[in-house]
KENUTOR-93660 format. One record per residue (C-alpha): residue number from 1; chain; y, z, x. Coordinates in pm, whole numbers, plus 50000, padded with zeros to 5 digits. Layout:
   pos   unit       y       z       x
   NUM      A       Y       Z       X
...
//
This chain:
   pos   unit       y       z       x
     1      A   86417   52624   28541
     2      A   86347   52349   28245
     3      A   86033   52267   28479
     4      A   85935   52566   28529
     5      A   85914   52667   28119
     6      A   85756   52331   28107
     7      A   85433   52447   28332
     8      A   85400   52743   28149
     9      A   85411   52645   27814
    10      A   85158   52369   27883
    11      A   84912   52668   28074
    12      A   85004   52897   27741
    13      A   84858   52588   27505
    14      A   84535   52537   27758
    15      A   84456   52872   27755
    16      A   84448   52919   27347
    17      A   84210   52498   27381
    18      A   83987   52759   27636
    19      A   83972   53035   27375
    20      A   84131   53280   27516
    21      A   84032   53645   27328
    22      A   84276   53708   27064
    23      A   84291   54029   26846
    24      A   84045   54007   26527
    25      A   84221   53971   26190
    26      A   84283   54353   26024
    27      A   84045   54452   25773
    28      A   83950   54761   25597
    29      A   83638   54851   25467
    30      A   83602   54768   25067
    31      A   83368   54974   24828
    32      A   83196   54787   24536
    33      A   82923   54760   24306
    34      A   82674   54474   24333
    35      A   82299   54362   24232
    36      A   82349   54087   24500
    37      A   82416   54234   24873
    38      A   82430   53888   25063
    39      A   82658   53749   24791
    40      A   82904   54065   24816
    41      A   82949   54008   25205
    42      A   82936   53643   25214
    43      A   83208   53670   24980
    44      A   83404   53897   25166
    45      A   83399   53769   25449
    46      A   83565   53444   25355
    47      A   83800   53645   25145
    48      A   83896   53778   25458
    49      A   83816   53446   25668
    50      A   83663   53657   25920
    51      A   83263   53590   26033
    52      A   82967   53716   25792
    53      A   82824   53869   26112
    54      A   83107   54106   26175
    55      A   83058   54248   25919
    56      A   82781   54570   25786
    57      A   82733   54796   25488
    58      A   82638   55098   25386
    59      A   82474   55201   25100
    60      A   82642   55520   24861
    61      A   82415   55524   24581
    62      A   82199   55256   24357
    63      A   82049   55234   24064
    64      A   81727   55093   23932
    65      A   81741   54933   23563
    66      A   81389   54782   23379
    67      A   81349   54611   23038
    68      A   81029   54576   22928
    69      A   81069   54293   22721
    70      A   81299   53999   22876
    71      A   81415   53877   22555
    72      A   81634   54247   22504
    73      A   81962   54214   22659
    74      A   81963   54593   22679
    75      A   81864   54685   23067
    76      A   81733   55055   23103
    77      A   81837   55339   23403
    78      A   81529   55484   23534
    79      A   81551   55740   23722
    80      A   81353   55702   24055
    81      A   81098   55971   24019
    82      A   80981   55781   23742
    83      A   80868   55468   23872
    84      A   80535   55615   23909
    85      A   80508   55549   23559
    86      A   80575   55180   23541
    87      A   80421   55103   23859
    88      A   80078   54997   23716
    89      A   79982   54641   23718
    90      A   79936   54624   23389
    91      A   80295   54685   23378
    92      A   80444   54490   23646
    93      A   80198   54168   23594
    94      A   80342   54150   23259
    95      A   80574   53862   23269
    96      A   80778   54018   22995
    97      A   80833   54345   23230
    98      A   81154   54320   23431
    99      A   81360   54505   23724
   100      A   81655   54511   23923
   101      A   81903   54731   24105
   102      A   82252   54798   24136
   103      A   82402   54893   24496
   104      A   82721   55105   24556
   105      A   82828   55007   24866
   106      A   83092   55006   25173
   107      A   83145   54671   25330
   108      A   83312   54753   25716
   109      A   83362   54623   26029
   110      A   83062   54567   26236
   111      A   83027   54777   26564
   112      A   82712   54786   26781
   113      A   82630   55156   26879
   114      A   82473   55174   27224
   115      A   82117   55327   27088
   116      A   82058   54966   26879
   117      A   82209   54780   27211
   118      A   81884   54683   27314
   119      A   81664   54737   27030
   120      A   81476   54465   26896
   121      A   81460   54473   26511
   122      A   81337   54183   26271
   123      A   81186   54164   25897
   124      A   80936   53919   25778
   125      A   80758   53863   25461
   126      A   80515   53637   25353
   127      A   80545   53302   25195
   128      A   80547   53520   24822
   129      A   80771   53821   24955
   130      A   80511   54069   24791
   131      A   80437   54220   25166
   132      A   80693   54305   25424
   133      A   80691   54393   25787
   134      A   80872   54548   25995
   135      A   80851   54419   26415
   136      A   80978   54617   26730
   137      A   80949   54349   26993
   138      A   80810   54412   27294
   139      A   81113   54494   27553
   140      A   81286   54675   27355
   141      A   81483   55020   27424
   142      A   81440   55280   27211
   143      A   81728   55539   27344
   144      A   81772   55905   27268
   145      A   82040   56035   27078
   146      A   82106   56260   26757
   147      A   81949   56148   26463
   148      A   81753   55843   26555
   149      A   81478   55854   26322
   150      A   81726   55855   26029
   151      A   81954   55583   26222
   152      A   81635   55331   26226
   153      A   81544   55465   25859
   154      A   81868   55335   25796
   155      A   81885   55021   25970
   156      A   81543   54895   25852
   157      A   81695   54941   25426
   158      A   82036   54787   25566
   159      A   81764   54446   25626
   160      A   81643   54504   25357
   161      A   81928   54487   25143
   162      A   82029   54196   25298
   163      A   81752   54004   25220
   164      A   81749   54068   24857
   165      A   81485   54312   24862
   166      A   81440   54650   24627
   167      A   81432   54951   24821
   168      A   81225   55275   24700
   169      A   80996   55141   24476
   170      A   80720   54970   24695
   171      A   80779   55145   25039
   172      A   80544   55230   25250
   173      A   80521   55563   25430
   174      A   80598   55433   25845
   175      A   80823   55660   25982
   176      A   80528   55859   26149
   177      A   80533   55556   26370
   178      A   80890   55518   26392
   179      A   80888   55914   26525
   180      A   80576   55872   26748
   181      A   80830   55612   26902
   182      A   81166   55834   26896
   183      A   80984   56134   27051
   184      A   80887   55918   27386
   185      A   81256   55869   27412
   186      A   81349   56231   27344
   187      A   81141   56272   27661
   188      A   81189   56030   27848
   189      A   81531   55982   27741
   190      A   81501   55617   27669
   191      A   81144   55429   27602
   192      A   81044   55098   27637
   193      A   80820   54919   27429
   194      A   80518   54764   27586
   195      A   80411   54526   27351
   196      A   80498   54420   26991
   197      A   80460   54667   26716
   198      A   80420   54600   26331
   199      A   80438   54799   26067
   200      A   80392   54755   25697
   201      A   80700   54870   25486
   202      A   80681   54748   25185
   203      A   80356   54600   24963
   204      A   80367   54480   24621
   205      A   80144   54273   24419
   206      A   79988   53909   24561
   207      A   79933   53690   24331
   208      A   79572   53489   24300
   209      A   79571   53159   24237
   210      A   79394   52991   23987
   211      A   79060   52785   24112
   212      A   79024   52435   23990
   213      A   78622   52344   23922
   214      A   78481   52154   24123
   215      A   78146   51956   24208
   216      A   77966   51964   24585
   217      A   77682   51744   24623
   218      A   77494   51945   24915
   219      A   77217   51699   24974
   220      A   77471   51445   25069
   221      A   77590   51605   25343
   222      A   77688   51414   25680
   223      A   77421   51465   25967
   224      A   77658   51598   26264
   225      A   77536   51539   26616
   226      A   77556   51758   26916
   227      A   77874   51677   27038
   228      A   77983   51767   26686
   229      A   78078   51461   26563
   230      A   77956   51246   26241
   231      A   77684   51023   26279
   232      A   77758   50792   26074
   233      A   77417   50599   26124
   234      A   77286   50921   25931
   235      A   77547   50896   25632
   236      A   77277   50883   25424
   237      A   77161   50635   25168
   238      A   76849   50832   25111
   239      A   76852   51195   25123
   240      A   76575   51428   25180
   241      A   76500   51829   25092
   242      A   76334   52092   25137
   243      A   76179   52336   24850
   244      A   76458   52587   24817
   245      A   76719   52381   24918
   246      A   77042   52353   24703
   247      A   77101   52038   24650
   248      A   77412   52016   24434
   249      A   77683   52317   24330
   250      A   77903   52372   24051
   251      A   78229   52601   24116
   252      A   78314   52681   23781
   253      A   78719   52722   23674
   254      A   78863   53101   23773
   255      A   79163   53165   23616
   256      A   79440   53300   23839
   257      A   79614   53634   23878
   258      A   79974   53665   23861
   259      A   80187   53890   24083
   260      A   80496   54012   24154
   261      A   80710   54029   24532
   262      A   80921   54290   24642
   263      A   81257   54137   24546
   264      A   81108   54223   24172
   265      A   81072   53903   24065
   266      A   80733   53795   23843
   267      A   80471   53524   23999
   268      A   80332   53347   23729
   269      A   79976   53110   23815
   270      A   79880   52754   23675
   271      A   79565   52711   23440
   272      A   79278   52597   23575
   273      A   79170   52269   23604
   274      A   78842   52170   23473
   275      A   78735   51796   23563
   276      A   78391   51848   23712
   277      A   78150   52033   23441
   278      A   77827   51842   23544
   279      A   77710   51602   23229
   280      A   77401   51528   23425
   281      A   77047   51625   23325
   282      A   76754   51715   23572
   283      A   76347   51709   23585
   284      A   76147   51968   23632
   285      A   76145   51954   24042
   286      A   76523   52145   24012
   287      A   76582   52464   23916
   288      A   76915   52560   23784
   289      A   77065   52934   23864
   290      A   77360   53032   23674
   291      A   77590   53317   23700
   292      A   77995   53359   23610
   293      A   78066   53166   23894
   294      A   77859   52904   23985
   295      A   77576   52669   23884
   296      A   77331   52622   24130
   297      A   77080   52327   24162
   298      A   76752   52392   24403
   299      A   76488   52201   24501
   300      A   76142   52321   24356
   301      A   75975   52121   24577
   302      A   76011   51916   24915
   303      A   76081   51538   24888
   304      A   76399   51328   24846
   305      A   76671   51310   24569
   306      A   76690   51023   24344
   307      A   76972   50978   24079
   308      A   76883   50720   23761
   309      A   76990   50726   23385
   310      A   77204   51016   23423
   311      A   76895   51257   23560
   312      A   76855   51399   23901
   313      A   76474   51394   24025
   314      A   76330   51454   24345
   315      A   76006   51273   24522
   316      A   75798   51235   24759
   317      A   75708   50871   24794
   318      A   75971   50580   24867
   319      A   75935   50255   24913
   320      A   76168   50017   25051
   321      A   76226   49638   25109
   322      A   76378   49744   25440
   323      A   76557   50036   25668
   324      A   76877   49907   25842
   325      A   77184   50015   25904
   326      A   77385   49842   25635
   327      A   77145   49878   25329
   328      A   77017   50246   25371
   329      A   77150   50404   25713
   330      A   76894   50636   25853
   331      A   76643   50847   25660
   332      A   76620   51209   25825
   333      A   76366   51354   25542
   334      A   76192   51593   25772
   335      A   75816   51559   25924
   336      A   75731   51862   25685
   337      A   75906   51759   25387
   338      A   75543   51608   25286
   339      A   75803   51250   25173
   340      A   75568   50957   25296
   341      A   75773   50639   25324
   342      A   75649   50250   25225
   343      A   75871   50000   25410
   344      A   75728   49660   25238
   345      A   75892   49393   25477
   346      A   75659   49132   25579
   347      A   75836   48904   25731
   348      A   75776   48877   26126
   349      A   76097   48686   26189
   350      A   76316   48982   26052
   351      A   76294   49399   26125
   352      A   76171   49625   25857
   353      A   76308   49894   26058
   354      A   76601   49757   26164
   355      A   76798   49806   26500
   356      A   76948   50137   26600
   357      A   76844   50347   26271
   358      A   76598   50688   26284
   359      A   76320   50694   26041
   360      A   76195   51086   25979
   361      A   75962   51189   25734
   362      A   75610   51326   25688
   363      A   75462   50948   25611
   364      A   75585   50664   25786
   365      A   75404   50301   25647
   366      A   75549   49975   25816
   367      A   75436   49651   25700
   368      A   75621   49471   25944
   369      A   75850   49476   26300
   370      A   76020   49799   26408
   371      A   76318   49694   26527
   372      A   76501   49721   26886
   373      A   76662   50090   26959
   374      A   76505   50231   26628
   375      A   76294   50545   26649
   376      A   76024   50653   26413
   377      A   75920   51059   26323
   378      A   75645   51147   26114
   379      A   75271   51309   26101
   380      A   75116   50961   26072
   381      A   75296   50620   26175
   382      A   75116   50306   26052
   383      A   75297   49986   26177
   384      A   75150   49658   26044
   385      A   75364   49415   26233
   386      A   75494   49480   26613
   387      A   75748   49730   26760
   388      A   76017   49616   27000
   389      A   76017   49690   27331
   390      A   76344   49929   27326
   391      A   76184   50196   27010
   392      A   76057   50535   27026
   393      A   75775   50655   26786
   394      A   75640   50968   26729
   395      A   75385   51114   26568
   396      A   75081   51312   26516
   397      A   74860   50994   26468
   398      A   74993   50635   26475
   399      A   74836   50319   26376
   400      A   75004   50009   26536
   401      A   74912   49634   26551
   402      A   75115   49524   26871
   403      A   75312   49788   27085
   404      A   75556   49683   27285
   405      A   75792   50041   27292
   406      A   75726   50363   27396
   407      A   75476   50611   27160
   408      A   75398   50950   27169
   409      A   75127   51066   26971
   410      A   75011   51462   27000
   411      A   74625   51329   26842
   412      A   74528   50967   26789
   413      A   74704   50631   26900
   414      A   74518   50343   26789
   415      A   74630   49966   26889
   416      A   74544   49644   26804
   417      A   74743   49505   27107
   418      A   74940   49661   27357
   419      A   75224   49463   27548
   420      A   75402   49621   27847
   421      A   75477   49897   27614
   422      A   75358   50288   27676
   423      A   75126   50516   27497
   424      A   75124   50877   27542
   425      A   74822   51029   27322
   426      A   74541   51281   27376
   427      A   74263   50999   27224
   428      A   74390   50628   27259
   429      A   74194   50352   27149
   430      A   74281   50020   27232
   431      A   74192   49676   27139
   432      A   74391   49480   27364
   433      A   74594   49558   27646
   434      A   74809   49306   27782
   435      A   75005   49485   28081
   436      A   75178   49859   28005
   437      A   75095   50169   28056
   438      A   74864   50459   27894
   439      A   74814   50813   27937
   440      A   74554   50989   27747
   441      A   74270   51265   27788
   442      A   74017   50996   27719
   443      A   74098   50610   27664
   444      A   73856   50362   27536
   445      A   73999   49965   27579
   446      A   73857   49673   27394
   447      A   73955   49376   27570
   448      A   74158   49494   27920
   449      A   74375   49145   28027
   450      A   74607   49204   28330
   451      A   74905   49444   28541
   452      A   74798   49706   28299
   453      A   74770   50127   28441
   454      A   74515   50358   28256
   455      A   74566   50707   28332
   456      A   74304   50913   28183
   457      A   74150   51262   28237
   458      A   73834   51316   28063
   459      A   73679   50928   28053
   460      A   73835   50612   28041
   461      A   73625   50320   27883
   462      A   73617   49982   27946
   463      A   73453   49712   27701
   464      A   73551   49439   27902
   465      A   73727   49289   28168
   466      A   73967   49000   28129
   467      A   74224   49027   28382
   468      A   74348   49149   28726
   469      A   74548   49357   28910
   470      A   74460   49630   28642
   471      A   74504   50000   28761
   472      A   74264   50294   28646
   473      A   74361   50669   28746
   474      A   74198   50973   28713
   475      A   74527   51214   28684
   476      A   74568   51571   28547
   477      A   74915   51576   28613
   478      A   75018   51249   28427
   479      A   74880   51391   28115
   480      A   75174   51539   27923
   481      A   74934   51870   27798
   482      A   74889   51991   28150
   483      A   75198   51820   28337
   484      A   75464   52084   28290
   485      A   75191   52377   28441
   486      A   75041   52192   28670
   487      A   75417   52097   28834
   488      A   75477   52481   28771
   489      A   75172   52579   28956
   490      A   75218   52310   29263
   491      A   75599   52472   29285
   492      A   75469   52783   29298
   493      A   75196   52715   29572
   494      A   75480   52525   29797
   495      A   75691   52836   29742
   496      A   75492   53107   29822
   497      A   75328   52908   30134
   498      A   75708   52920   30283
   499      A   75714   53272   30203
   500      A   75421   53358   30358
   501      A   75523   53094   30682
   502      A   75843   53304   30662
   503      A   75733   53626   30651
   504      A   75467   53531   30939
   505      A   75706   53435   31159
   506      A   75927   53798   31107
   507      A   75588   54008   31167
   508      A   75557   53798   31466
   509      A   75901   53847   31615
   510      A   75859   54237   31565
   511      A   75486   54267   31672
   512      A   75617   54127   32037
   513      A   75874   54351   31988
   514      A   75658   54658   31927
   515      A   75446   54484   32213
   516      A   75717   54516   32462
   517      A   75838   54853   32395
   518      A   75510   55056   32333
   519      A   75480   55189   32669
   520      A   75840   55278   32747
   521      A   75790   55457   32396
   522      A   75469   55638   32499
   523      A   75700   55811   32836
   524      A   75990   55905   32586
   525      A   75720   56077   32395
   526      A   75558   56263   32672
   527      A   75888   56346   32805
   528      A   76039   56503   32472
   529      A   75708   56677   32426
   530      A   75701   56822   32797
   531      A   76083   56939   32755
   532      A   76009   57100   32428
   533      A   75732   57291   32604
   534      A   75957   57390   32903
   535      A   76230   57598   32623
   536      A   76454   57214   32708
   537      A   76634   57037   32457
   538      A   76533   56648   32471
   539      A   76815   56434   32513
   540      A   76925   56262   32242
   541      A   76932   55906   32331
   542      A   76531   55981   32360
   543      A   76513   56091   32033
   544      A   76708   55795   31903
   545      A   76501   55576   32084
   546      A   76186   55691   31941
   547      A   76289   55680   31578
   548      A   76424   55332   31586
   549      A   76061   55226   31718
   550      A   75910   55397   31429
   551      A   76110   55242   31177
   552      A   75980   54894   31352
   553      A   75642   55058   31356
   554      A   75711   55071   30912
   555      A   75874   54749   30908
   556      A   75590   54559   31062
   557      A   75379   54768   30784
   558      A   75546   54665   30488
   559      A   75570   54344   30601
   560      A   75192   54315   30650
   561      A   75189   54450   30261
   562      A   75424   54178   30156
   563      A   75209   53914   30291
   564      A   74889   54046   30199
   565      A   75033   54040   29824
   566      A   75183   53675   29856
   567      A   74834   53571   30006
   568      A   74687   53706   29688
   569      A   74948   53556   29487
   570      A   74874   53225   29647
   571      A   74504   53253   29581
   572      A   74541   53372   29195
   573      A   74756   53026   29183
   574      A   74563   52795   29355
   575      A   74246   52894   29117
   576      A   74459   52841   28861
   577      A   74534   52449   28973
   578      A   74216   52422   29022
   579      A   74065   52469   28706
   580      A   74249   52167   28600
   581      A   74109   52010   28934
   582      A   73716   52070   28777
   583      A   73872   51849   28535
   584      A   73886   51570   28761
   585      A   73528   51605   28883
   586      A   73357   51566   28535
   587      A   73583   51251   28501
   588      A   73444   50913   28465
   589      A   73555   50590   28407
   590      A   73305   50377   28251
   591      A   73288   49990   28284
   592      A   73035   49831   27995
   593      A   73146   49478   28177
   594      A   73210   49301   28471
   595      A   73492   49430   28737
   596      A   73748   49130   28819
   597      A   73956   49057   29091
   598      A   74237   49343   29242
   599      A   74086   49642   29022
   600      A   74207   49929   29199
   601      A   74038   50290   29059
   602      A   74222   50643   29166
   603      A   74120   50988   29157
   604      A   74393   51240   29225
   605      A   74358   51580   29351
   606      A   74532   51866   29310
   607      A   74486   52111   29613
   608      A   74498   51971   29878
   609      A   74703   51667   29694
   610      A   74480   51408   29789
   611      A   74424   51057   29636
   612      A   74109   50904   29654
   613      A   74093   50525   29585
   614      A   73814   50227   29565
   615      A   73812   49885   29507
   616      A   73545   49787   29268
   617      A   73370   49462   29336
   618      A   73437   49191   29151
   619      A   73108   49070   28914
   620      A   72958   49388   28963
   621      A   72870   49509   28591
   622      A   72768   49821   28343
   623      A   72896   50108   28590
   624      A   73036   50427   28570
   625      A   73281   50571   28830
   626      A   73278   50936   28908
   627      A   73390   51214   29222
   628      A   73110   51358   29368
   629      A   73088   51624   29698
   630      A   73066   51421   29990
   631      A   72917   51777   30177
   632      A   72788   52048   30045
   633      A   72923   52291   30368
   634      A   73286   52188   30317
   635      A   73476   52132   29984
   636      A   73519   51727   30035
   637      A   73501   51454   29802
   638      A   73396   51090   29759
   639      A   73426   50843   29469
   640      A   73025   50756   29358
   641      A   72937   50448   29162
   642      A   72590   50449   28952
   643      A   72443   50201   28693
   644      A   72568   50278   28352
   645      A   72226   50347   28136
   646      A   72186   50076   27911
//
């Protein structure tokens, strides 16, 4: 028996370790007064050492009590139909205004009715508890039952007790939603909510915050590349504008505005801080624009900003000892900011453009080298010393001593010396070419050395000839104006040659087709005509067979449209190529001097593509170089040499 006891009493102690369910402690619900909800049942419930959560209230009555100056001890009862007349912001953003309330409530046992089972409640407010929602999460259940509107109504000021909130003097008007809600249910007799739903219940007064001053130097702003990220090669050492452009802006000091949250409590804001008020002066070439808010400091006049003795100024000439990367970064002033830029480094053993940086402005003047990876922007380029063979330059005219890079020009290139580097002008005169590559409507060379290639499109002149294994080219289609059409055209012409091939070969496959079938057609025909005439309807199938060889008949017919209109669109676009073709028969390439060894001369067609070449012969002098028709009864060509008219 003693062993027995012994097993039980030692399940009886597990059992209690497991926590077995055990009565809750008695408690009856308590009635009080209190400005302080979660106090009052925090309170009780470890008066009672029972859990806060198991416990709810309800409220009897409150009252609302204001003083409108804090220093009385004497609070005031209003009665709630007054508040009307103290809820005026001049009243309530008074920081000697304040207001409270006192709750009469009953503090109970908690018990979860089955219509709040499954609803999903919550309050939020903002970070300043002037604004406060209420959420019905998506899932939840609204059920049917009596009184549910007031039930919610209820449950919603319950929260807000509990979170130290006044009730009745900032509420919002939502219960039309909360009854659009409730009436599904009455239908339905339960409704489920599809997706979160938030309503406003409660708005008081947000505070503004003061705004410190503060200072934003616009023309210093960070160049940002595609990708979106800083280029900090561009961080800018010099900085251009354009007329109209602000260039720096003052944010004056704005005082704040105080506020007060729904728990009645007053916001109060900071003073503003002012640290920035500009003690600069400025020329003439900035205009200032003032108003209550803001300074404003605009260009009057394209150049770039320059900041000495305390005075802003903007021009349009700069001069430099050098561009790099560690003195002055790059210089984006704009082609059409009208800034011309003097770089006055001479010496040939250092860069004045130095490697990696972008030069951009209206006016670009180089004394000396432009360095490896840099690239040049401007109306007019003028480089004094040579250009490495890794930079860019563009421009609208360029002046260069030796080239060794790559230049685009849209008017004039003119070169003391070109090295293996490329030139892409309309006009490009040339005083030396020593290898590389040009591309110009007309080309006139000085002195041409060796491995050089001259394409040209208008006339290509030769003063003499000091090298070999030159090549001269008579191209439409290498010169960058008439490239991009010229491709267009030829892809045109190659498509609409398959489309006609294509459509040929259909018309051909129905045309036997028809071919084959005409005559078995023809009996059908005579056959549904004779049983018409004998009072016999024709069968079917004849009938069938009939009007599927007319709809071949109206096939091969619009197919015979469709090519004669591609044929016409092939025509329209062939002209079209070959009006840049005529170019290439008034071409010429003139030699003032004798041809030397491995000269090789080309004149490219367009339609038919066909490249004509000849060999000049060496010692032969003062000739020009031209296409000429080979016969007048077919459109054929041949290269023609005469004496160049001294």
């Amino acid at each position: 028996m003693d062993f027995f006891k012994k097993v039980f009493n030692k399940e009886g102690r597990e059992q209690k370790k497991k926590g077995a369910i055990q009565k809750p402690p008695p408690f009856s619900p308590v009635v009080m007064r209190t400005e302080d909800v979660p106090k009052a049942l925090h309170e009780t419930a470890q008066r009672h050492n029972i859990p806060i959560s198991s416990l709810d209230i309800r409220l009897i009555r409150f009252q609302t009590l204001i003083k409108m100056d804090k220093s009385d001890n004497d609070w005031v009862e209003m009665e709630i139909d007054d508040w009307e007349k103290f809820n005026k912001p001049e009243i309530l953003l008074s920081p000697d205004f304040e207001v409270k309330q006192i709750y009469e409530i009953e503090i109970f046992r908690y018990k979860e009715e089955f219509w709040e089972t499954d609803l999903q409640l919550q309050i939020a407010t903002n970070k300043e508890k002037n604004r406060i929602a209420c959420t019905i999460r998506s899932g939840s259940i609204i059920k049917n039952c009596d009184n549910l509107d007031a039930k919610i109504s209820n449950l919603v000021r319950n929260k807000l007790l509990k979170s130290k909130m006044l009730i009745g003097l900032w509420d919002l008007d939502f219960m039309d939603a909360i009854r659009e809600l409730t009436a599904k249910a009455k239908v339905q007799g339960q409704y489920i909510v599809p997706e979160d739903i938030t309503l406003d219940i409660a708005v008081c007064f947000p505070s503004q915050p003061a705004i410190d001053d503060a200072i934003h130097y616009r023309y210093k702003k960070e160049k940002v590349s595609e990708e979106s990220r800083i280029d900090h090669s561009k961080r800018g050492f010099i900085h251009a504008v354009e007329k109209g452009e602000i260039i720096i802006e003052y944010v004056k000091a704005r005082h704040g505005k105080p506020g007060r949250n729904c728990q009645g409590k007053y916001i109060p804001t900071e003073e503003p801080k002012e640290t920035n008020r500009p003690e600069f002066k400025v020329s003439d070439a900035i205009e200032v624009v003032e108003d209550e808010d803001r300074i404003l400091y605009k260009a009057n006049r394209n150049g770039y900003v320059i900041f000495k003795d305390n005075r802003y100024d903007i021009q349009d000439e700069m001069e430099l000892e050098e561009v790099s990367f560690k003195k002055t970064g790059s210089i984006d002033a704009g082609v059409e900011t009208e800034v011309k830029l003097h770089v006055n480094e001479t010496d040939f053993m250092k860069d004045a453009i130095g490697t990696g940086v972008e030069v951009e402005a209206t006016e670009v003047k180089v004394e000396g080298n432009v360095g490896s990876s840099a690239i040049v922007k401007a109306e007019e380029v003028i480089v004094g010393g040579m250009t490495h063979q890794s930079s860019q330059i563009y421009a609208k005219t360029a002046h260069i001593n030796v080239h060794r890079g790559f230049l685009k020009c849209k008017d004039i290139a003119e070169i003391s010396r070109l090295e293996g580097g490329v030139v892409e002008a309309k006009e490009a005169t040339i005083s030396q070419v020593v290898g590389g590559e040009v591309k110009a409507m007309k080309i006139e060379v000085g002195i041409l050395a060796s491995n050089a290639k001259l394409y040209g499109l208008e006339e290509i002149t030769i003063n003499k000839m000091a090298g070999e294994n030159n090549k001269i080219i008579i191209d439409p289609a290498e010169i960058e104006t008439y490239h991009s059409e010229i491709e267009a055209l030829e892809n045109e012409i190659e498509a609409l040659e398959k489309s006609i091939k294509k459509s040929e070969e259909s018309l051909g496959q129905k045309k036997e087709i028809h071919e084959k079938s005409e005559p078995a057609v023809t009996t059908l025909k005579k056959k549904i005509v004779h049983d018409i005439k004998s009072g016999i309807k024709p069968k079917p199938a004849f009938v069938a067979k009939v009007k599927q060889f007319q709809k071949l008949v109206e096939k091969i017919e619009n197919i015979e449209k469709e090519r004669r209109e591609l044929e016409a669109r092939l025509q329209t676009t062939k002209e079209k190529l070959l009006t840049y073709q005529d170019m290439v028969l008034r071409a010429k390439i003139v030699n003032h001097n004798e041809w030397t060894e491995y000269t090789t001369i080309e004149f490219h067609l367009l339609y038919p593509q066909i490249k004509l070449e000849f060999t000049p012969t060496p010692g032969e002098k003062n000739q020009v170089v031209y296409l000429r028709r080979s016969n007048d009864d077919e459109p054929a060509y041949e290269i023609a040499v005469k004496e160049l008219q001294q």
